[in-house]
N, CA and C atoms as a LAMMPS dump frame, in Angstrom:
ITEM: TIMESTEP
0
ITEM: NUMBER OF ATOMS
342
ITEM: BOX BOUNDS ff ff ff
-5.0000000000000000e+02 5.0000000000000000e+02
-5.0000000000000000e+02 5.0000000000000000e+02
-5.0000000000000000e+02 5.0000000000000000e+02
ITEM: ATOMS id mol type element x y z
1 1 1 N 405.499 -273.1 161.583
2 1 2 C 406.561 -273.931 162.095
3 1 3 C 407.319 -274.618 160.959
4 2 1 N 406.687 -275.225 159.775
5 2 2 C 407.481 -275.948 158.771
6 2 3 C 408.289 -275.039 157.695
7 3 1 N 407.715 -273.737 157.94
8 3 2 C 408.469 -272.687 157.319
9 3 3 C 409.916 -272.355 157.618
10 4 1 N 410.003 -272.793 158.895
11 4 2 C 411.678 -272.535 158.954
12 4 3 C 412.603 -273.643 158.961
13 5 1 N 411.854 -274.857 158.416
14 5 2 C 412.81 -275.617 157.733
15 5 3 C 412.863 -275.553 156.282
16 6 1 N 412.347 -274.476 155.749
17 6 2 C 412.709 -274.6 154.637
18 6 3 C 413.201 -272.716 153.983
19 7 1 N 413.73 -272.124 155.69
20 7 2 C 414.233 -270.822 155.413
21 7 3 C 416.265 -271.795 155.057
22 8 1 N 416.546 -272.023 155.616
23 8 2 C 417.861 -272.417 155.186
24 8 3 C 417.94 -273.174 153.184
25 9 1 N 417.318 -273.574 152.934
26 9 2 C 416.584 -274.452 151.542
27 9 3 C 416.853 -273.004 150.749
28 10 1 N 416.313 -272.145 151.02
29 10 2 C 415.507 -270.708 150.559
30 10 3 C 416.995 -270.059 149.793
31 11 1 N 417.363 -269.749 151.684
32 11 2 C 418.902 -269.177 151.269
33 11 3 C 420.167 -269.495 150.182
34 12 1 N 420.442 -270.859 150.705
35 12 2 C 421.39 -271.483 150.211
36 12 3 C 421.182 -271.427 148.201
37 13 1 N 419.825 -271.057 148.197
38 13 2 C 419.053 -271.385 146.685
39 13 3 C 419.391 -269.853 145.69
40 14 1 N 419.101 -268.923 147.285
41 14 2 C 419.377 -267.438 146.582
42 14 3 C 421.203 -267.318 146.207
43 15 1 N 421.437 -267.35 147.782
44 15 2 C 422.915 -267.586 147.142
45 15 3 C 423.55 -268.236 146.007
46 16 1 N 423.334 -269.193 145.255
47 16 2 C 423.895 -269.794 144.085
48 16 3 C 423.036 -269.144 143.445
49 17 1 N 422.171 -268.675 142.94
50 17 2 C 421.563 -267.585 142.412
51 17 3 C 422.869 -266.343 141.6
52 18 1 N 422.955 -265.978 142.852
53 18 2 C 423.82 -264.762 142.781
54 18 3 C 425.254 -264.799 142.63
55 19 1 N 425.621 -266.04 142.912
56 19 2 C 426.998 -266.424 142.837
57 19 3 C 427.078 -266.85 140.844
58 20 1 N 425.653 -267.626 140.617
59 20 2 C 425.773 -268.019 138.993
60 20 3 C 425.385 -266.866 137.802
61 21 1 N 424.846 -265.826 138.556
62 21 2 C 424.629 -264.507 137.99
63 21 3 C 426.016 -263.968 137.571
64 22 1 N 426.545 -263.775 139.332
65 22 2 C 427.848 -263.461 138.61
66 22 3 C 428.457 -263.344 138.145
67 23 1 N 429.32 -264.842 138.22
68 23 2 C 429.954 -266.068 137.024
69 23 3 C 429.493 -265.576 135.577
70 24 1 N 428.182 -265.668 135.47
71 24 2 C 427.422 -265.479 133.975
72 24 3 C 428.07 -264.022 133.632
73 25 1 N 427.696 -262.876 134.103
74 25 2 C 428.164 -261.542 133.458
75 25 3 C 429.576 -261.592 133.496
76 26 1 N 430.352 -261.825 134.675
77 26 2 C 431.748 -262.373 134.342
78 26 3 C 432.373 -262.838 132.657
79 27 1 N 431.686 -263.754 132.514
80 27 2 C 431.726 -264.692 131.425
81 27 3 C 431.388 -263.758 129.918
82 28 1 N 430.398 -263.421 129.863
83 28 2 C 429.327 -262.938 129.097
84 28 3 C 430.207 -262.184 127.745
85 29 1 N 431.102 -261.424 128.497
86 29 2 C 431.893 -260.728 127.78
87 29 3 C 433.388 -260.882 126.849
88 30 1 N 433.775 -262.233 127.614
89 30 2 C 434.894 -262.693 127.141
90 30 3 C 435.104 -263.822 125.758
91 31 1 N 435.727 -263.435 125.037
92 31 2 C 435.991 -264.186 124.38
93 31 3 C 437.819 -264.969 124.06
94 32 1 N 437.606 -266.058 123.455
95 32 2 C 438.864 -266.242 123.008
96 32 3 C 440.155 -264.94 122.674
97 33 1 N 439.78 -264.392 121.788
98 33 2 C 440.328 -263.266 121.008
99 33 3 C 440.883 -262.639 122.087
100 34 1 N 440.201 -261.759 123.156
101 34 2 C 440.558 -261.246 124.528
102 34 3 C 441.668 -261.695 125.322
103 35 1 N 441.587 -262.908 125.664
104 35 2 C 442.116 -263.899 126.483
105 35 3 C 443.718 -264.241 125.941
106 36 1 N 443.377 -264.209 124.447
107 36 2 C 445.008 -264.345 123.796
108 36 3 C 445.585 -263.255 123.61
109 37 1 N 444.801 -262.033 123.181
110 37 2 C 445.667 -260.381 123.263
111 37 3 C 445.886 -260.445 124.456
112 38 1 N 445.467 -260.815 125.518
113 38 2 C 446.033 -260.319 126.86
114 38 3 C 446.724 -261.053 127.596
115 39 1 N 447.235 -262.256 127.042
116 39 2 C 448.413 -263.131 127.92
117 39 3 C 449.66 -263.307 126.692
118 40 1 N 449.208 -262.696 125.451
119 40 2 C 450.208 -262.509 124.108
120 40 3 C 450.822 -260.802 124.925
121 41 1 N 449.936 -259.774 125.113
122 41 2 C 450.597 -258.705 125.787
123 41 3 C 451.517 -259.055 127.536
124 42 1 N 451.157 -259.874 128.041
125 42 2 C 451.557 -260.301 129.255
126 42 3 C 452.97 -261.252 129.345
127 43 1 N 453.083 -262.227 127.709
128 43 2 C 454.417 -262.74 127.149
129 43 3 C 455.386 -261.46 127.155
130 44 1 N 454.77 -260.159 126.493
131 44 2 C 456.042 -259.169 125.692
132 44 3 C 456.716 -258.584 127.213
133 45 1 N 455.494 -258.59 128.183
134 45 2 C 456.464 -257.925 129.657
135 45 3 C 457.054 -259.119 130.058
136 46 1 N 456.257 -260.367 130.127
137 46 2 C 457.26 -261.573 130.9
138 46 3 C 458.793 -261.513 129.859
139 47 1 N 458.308 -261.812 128.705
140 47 2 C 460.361 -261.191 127.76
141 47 3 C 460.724 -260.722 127.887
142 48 1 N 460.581 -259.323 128.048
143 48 2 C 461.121 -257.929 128.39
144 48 3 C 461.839 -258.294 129.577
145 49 1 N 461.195 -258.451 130.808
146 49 2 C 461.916 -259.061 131.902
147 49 3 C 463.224 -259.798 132.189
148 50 1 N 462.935 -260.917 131.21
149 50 2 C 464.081 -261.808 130.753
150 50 3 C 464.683 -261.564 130.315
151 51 1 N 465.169 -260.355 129.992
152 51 2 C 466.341 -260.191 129.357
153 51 3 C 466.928 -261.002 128.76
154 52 1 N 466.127 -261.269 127.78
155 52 2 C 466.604 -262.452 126.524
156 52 3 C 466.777 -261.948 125.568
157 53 1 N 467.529 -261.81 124.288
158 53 2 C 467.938 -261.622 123.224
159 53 3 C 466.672 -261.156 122.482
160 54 1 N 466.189 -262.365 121.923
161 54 2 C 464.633 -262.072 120.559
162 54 3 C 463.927 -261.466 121.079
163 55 1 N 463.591 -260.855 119.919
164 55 2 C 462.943 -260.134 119.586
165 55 3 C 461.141 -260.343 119.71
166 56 1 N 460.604 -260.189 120.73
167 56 2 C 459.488 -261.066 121.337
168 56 3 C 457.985 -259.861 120.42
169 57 1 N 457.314 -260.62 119.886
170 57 2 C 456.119 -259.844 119.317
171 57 3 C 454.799 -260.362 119.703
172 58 1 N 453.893 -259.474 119.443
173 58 2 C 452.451 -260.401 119.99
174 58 3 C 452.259 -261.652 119.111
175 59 1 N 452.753 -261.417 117.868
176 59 2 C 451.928 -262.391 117.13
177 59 3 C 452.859 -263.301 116.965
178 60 1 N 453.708 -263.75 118.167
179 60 2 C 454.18 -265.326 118.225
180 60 3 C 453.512 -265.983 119.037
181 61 1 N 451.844 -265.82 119.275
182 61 2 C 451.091 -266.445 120.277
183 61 3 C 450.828 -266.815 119.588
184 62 1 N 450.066 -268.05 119.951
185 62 2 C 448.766 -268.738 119.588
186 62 3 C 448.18 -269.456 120.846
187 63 1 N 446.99 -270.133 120.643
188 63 2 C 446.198 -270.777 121.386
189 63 3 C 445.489 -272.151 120.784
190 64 1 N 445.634 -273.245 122.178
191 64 2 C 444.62 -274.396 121.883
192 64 3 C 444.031 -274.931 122.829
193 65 1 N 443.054 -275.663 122.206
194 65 2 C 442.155 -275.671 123.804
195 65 3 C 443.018 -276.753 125.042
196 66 1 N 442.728 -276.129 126.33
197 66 2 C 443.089 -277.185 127.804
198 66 3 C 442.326 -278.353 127.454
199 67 1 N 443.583 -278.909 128.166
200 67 2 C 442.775 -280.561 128.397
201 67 3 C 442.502 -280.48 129.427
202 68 1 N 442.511 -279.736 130.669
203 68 2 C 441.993 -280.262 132.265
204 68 3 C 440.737 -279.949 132.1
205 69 1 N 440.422 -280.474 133.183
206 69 2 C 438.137 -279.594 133.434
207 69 3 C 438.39 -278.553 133.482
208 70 1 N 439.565 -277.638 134.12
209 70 2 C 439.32 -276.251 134.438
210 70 3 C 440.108 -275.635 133.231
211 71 1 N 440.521 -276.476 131.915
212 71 2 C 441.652 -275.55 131.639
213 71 3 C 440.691 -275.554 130.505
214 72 1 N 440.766 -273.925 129.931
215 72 2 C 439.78 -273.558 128.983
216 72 3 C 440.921 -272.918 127.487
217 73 1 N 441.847 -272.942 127.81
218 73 2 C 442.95 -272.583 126.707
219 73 3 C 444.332 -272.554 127.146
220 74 1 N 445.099 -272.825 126.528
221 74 2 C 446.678 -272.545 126.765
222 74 3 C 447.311 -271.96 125.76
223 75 1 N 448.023 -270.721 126.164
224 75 2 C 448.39 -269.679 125.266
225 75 3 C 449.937 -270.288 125.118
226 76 1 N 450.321 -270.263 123.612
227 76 2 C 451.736 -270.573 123.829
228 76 3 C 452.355 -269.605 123.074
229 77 1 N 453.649 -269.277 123.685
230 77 2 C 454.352 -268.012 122.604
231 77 3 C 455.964 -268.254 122.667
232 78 1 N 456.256 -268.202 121.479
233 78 2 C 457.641 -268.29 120.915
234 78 3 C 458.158 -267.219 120.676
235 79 1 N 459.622 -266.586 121.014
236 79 2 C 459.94 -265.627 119.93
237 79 3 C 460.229 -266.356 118.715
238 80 1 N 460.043 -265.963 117.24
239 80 2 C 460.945 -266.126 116.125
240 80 3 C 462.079 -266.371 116.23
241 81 1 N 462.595 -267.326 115.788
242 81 2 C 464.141 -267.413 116.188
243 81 3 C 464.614 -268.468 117.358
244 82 1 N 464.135 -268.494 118.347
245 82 2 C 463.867 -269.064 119.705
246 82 3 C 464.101 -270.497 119.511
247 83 1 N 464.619 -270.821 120.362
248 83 2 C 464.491 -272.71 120.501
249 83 3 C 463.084 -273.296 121.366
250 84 1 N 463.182 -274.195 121.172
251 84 2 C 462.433 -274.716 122.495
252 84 3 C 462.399 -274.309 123.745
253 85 1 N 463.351 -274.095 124.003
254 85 2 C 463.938 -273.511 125.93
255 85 3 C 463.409 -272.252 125.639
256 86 1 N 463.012 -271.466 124.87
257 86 2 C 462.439 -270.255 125.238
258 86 3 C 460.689 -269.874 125.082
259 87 1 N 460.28 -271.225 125.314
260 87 2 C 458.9 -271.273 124.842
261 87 3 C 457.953 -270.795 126.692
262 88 1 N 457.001 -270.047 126.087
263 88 2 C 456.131 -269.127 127.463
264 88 3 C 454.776 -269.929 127.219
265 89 1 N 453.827 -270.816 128.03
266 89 2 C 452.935 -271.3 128.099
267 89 3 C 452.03 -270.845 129.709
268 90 1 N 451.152 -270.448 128.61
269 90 2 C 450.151 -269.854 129.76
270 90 3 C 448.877 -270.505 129.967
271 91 1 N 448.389 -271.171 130.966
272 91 2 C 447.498 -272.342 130.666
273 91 3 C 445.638 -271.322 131.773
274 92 1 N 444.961 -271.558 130.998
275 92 2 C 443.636 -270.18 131.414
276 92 3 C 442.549 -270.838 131.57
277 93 1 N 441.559 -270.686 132.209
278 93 2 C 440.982 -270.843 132.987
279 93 3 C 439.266 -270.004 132.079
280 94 1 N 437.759 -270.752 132.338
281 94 2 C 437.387 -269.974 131.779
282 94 3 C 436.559 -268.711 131.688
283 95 1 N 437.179 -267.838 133.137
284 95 2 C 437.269 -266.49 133.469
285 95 3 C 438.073 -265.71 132.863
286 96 1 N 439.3 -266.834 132.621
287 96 2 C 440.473 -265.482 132.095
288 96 3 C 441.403 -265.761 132.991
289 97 1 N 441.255 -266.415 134.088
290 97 2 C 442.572 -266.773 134.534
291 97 3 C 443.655 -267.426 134.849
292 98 1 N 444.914 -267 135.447
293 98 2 C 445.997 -267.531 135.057
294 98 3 C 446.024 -268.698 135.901
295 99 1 N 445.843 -270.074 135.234
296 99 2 C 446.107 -271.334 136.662
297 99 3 C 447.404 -272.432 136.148
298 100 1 N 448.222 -271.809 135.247
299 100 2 C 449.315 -272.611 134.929
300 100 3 C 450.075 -271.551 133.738
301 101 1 N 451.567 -272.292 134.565
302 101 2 C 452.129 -270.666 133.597
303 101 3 C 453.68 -271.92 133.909
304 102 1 N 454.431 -271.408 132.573
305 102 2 C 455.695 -272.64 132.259
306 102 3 C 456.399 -271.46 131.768
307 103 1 N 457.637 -271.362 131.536
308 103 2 C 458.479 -270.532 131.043
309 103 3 C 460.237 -270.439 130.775
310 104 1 N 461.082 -270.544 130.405
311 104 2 C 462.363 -270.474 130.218
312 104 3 C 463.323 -269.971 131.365
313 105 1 N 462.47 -269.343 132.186
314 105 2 C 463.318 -268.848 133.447
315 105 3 C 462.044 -268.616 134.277
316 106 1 N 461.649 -269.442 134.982
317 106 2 C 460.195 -268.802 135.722
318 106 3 C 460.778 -268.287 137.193
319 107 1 N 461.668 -268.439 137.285
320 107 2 C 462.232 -268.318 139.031
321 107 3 C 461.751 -266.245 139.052
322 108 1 N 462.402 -265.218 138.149
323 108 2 C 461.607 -264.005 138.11
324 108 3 C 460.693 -263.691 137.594
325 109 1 N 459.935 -264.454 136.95
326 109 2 C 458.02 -264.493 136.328
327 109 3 C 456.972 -264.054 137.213
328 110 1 N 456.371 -263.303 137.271
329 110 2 C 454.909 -263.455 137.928
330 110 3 C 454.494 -264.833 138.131
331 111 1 N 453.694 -265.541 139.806
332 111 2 C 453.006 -266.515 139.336
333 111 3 C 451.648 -266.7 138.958
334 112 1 N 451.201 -268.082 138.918
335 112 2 C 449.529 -267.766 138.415
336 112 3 C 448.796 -266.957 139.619
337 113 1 N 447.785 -266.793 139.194
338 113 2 C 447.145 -265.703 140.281
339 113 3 C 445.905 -265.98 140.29
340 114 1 N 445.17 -267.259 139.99
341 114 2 C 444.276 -268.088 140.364
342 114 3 C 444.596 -269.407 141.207
């Protein structure tokens, strides 16, 4: 009889189990380096798009760490040349994903997708 108050205890225990397993191999693999080649490659299509003038390259990214709880980096990318108004900020999450995104024309941008 006291066993099935402690089948719900049981469950709820496996489940976060498997949910932090997850998360973990999720994780496991990613690094910084990753995270900026792939929202520095994700700037050159958001430019491309924009049909903006400069000349947009990967290596006008960089990265520094988020200040929110969830924000684990913010990618920022300039073209060379560029003013301020053309600055692409991609703010990441620490899966990899996109939970804040700023841009020079965001009205045709992809949005975040977290």
């Amino acid at each position: 009889m006291r066993i099935a108050y402690w089948i719900p205890v049981i469950l709820l225990t496996l489940l976060l189990a498997v949910i932090g397993l997850r998360y973990g191999i999720q994780r496991q693999g990613l690094t910084e380096t990753d995270v900026i080649t792939l929202y520095a490659q994700r700037y050159l299509a958001d430019h491309a798009g924009s049909g903006r003038p400069a000349a947009a390259q990967v290596t006008d990214c960089f990265a520094h760490p988020g200040s929110g709880a969830w924000s684990w980096l913010v990618v920022t990318c300039r073209p060379k040349g560029g003013g301020a108004g053309e600055i692409y900020r991609y703010e990441v999450n620490v899966l990899g994903g996109l939970i804040g995104f700023s841009g020079p024309d965001t009205a045709g941008l992809p949005q975040p997708e977290a």
